[in-house]
C-alpha positions, 0 to 999 in steps of 0.5 A: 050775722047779715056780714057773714051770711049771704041773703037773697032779698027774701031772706034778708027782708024777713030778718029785717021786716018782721014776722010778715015777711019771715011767713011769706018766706016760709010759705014760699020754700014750703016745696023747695027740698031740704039737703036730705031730700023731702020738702018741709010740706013733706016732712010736716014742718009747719008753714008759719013761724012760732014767735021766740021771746028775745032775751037781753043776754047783755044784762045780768041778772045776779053777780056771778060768784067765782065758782061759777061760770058768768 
């Protein structure tokens, strides 16, 4: 993704630093517009991320059988 997606050094730290760097991010464009207009602090989005669980897609879990999609 980082090949394919310019960053600024902001965006990149909070993809490589952690979930400190990802909040400062998101406080800082809190007031910055959105492509439709309103700031994220308008619209009530909130200024700290929520944690996702990272899942290993690459193990399996069952052997896939042959009516169904792996």
């Amino acid at each position: 993704m980082l090949a394919n997606i310019p960053l600024t050094d902001d965006e990149r730290a909070a993809v490589d630093d952690g979930q400190t760097a990802l909040d400062k991010l998101l406080e800082r464009l809190a007031d910055v517009p959105t492509p439709a207009g309103p700031t994220p602090s308008q619209i009530g989005v909130p200024a700290t991320a929520t944690l996702l669980p990272v899942l290993d897609l690459t193990t399996r879990t069952r052997a896939c059988q042959p009516s169904e999609p792996c």
